[in-house]
C-alpha positions as CSV (number, residue, x, y, z in Angstrom):
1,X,111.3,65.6,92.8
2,X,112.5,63.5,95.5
3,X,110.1,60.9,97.5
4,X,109.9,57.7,99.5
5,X,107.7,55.2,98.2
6,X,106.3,52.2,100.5
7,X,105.0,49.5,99.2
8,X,102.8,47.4,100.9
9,X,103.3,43.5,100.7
10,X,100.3,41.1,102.4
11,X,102.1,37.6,103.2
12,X,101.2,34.0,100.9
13,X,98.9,32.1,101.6
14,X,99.4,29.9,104.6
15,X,97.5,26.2,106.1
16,X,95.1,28.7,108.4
17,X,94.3,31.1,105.6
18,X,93.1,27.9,103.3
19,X,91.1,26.1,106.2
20,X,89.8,29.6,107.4
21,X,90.9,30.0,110.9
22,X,92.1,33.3,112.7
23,X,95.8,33.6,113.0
24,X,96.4,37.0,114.7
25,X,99.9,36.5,116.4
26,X,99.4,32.7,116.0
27,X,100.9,31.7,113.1
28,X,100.8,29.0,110.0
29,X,103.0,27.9,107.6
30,X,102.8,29.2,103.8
31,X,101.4,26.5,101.6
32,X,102.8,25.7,98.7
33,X,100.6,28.6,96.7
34,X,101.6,30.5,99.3
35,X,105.5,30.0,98.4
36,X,104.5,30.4,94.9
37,X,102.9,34.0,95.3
38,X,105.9,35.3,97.6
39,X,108.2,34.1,94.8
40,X,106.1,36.0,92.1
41,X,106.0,39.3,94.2
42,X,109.7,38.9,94.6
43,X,110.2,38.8,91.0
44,X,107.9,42.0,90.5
45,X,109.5,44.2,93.1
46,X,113.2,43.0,91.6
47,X,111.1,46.1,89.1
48,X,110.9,48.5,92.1
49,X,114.3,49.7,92.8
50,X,114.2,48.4,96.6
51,X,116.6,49.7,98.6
52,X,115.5,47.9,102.1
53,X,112.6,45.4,103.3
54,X,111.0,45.1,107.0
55,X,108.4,42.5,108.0
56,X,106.4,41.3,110.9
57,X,108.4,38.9,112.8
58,X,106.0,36.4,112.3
59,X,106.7,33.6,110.6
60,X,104.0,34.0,107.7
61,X,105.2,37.6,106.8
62,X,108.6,36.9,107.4
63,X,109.2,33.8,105.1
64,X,107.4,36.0,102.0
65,X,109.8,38.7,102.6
66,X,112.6,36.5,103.0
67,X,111.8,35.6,99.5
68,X,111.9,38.7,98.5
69,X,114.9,39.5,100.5
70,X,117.3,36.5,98.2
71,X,115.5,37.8,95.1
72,X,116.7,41.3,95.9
73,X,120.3,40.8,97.9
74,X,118.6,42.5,100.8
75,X,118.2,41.9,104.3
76,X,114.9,41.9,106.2
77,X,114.5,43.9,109.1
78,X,111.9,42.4,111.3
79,X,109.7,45.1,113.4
80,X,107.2,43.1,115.8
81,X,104.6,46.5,115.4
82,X,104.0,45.0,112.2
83,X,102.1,41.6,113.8
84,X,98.6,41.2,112.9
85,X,95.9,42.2,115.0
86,X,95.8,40.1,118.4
87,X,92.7,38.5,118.5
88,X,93.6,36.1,122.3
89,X,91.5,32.7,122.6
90,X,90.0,33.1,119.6
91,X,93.6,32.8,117.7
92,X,93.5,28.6,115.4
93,X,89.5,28.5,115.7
94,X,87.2,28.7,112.9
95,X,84.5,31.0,112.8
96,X,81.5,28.3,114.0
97,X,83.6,27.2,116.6
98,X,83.6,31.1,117.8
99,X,80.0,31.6,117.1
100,X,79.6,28.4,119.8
101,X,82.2,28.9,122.2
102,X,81.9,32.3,122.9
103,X,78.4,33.6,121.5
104,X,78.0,36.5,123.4
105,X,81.3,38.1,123.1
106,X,80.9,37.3,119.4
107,X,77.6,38.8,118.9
108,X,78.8,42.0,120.8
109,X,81.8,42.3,118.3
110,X,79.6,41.7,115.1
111,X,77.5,44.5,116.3
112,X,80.5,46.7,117.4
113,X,84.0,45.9,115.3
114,X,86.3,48.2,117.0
115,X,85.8,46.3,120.3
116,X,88.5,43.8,121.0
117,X,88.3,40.0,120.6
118,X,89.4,37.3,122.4
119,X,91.0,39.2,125.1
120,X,93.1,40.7,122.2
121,X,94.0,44.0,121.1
122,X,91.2,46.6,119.4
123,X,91.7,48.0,116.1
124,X,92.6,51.6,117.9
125,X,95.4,49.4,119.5
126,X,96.3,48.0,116.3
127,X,96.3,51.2,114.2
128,X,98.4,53.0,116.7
129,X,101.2,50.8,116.7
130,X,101.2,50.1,113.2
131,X,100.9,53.8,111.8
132,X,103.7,54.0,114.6
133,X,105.8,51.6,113.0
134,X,105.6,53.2,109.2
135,X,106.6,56.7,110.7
136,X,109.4,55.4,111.5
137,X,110.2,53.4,108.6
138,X,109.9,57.2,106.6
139,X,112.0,58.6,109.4
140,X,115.0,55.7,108.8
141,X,114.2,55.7,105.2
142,X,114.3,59.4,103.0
143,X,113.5,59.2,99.5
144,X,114.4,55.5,99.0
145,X,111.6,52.9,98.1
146,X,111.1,50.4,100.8
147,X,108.9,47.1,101.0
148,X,106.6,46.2,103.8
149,X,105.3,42.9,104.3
150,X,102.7,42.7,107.4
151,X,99.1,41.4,107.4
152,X,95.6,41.8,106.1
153,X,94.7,43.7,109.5
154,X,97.6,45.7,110.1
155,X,98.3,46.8,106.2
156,X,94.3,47.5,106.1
157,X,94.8,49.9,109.8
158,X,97.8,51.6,107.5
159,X,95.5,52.3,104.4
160,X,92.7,53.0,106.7
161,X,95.0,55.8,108.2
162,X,96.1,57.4,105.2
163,X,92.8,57.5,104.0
164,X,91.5,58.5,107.4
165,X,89.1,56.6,107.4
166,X,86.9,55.7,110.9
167,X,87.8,52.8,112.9
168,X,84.3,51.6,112.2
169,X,84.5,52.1,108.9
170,X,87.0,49.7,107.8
171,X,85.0,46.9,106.3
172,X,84.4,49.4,103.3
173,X,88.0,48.9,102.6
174,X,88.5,45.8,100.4
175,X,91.5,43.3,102.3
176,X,94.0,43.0,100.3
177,X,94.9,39.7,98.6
178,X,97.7,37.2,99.6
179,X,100.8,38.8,98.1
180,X,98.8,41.6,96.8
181,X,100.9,45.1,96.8
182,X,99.5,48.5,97.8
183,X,101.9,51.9,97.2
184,X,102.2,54.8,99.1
185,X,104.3,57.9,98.5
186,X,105.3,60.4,100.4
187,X,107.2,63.8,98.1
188,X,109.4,66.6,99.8
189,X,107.6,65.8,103.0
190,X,103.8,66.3,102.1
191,X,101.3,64.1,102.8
192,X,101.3,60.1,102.6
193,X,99.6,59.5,99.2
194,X,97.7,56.5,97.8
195,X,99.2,55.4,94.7
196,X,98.1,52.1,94.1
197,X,95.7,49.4,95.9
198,X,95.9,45.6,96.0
199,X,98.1,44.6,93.1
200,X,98.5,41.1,92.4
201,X,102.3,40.2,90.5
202,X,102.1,38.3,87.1
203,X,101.3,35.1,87.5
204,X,100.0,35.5,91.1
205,X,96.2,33.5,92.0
206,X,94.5,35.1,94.6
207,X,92.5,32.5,97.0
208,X,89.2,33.9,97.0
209,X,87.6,36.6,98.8
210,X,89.3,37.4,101.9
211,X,86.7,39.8,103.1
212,X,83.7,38.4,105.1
213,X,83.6,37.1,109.2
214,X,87.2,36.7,109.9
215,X,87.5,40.2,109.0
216,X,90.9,41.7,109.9
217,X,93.2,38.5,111.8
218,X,94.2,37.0,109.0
C-alpha cells in the first residue's frame, strides 16, 4: 500500500527556551543540549528512509534540520509558513515582565487563548498557514517519507488540525518536547492519520515541561 509519512521534528533547545522567554519569529541560538538533541534525532531518522527535509527559516529550526540534513545527504528546504506563532512586543520577554508591562492585554489573553498577543498573529492565523504549508508538502511529496522541523506552536496547530481539534482547545494537547518527533501518514489519499506523538530519539533529555504560561511561542 503506498503512503507518505510526515514526521514532525520540534527544534533543540535554544538560550530563550532555557531562560523561559517567548521567541515567536524572534529567535535564539541552540544550546549546547540543544545541538546534542538535533544530533540524536538525526541519527534516529538516518532509520526513517527520508527522502527530503523542510524547515522554518528560522534559525532555531533550521540549524536542527541542518543536522539532520549532513546526517542524511539531504538538503533542507526552508518554507517561512513553518515560523512559530507571532506573538509582536511580547517576542525576548519573560512571562512577569508580560504580566507587568502589559497586564490587561495579558489577562484578556489568559481568559481567551485564540486572541492574538502582542500585536502578533492568532492561532486561526497560525493554523491556516501552517496546515497550508503541509498540504503542500503532500502535494510536492507522494508516497515518500519527509521530515518537518517547525516549532512547538505551529507543529501543535498541525496536530491540532488533524485531530480537529478547537482552537480553544489546544492546551489539552501536550507540546511536544525539544527534538521530540510526531508521525503522520497519509495512504492512497485518505485521511491524514496520527501514527505517533512526541517521541524523544535514544539518548535525547527533554528540558522539562514545556506546557504552562508561554503556551504556544516557543
Amino acid at each position: 500500500m503506498q503512503k507518505t509519512t510526515i514526521i514532525l521534528v520540534r527544534h533543540g533547545e535554544t538560550q530563550w527556551n532555557r531562560e523561559r522567554r517567548f521567541q515567536g519569529h524572534s529567535d535564539s541560538p541552540l544550546t549546547g543540549l540543544g545541538r546534542a538533541q538535533a544530533k540524536q534525532v538525526a541519527e534516529r531518522l538516518a532509520m526513517e528512509g527520508v527522502e527530503a527535509i523542510y524547515s522554518s527559516d528560522s534559525g532555531r529550526a533550521f540549524s536542527t534540520a541542518s543536522f539532520i540534513g549532513n546526517r542524511l545527504g539531504l538538503p533542507v528546504i526552508p518554507k517561512v509558513q513553518l515560523r512559530e506563532i507571532l506573538v509582536g512586543k511580547w517576542e525576548g520577554l519573560y512571562i512577569q515582565e508580560i504580566k507587568e508591562r502589559y497586564a490587561e492585554e495579558y489577562a484578556a489573553w489568559a481568559k481567551d487563548q485564540t486572541l492574538a498577543r502582542g500585536g502578533g498573529e492568532t492561532r486561526l492565523q497560525l493554523r491556516e498557514r501552517a496546515w497550508g504549508a503541509i498540504t503542500d508538502i503532500i502535494a510536492e511529496n507522494p508516497n515518500r517519507t519527509v521530515v518537518v522541523v517547525s516549532h512547538g506552536g505551529t507543529l501543535q496547530a498541525i496536530i491540532s488540525s488533524v485531530l480537529s481539534i478547537p482552537l480553544e482547545k489546544w492546551h489539552g494537547l501536550r507540546g511536544m518536547e525539544n527534538c521530540a518527533m510526531t508521525w503522520l501518514e497519509l495512504e492512497e489519499g485518505d485521511w491524514i492519520r496520527l501514527k505517533r506523538y512526541n517521541v524523544l530519539a535514544f539518548g535525547v533529555a527533554p528540558i522539562g515541561d514545556v506546557e504552562d504560561e508561554l503556551g504556544e511561542a516557543q
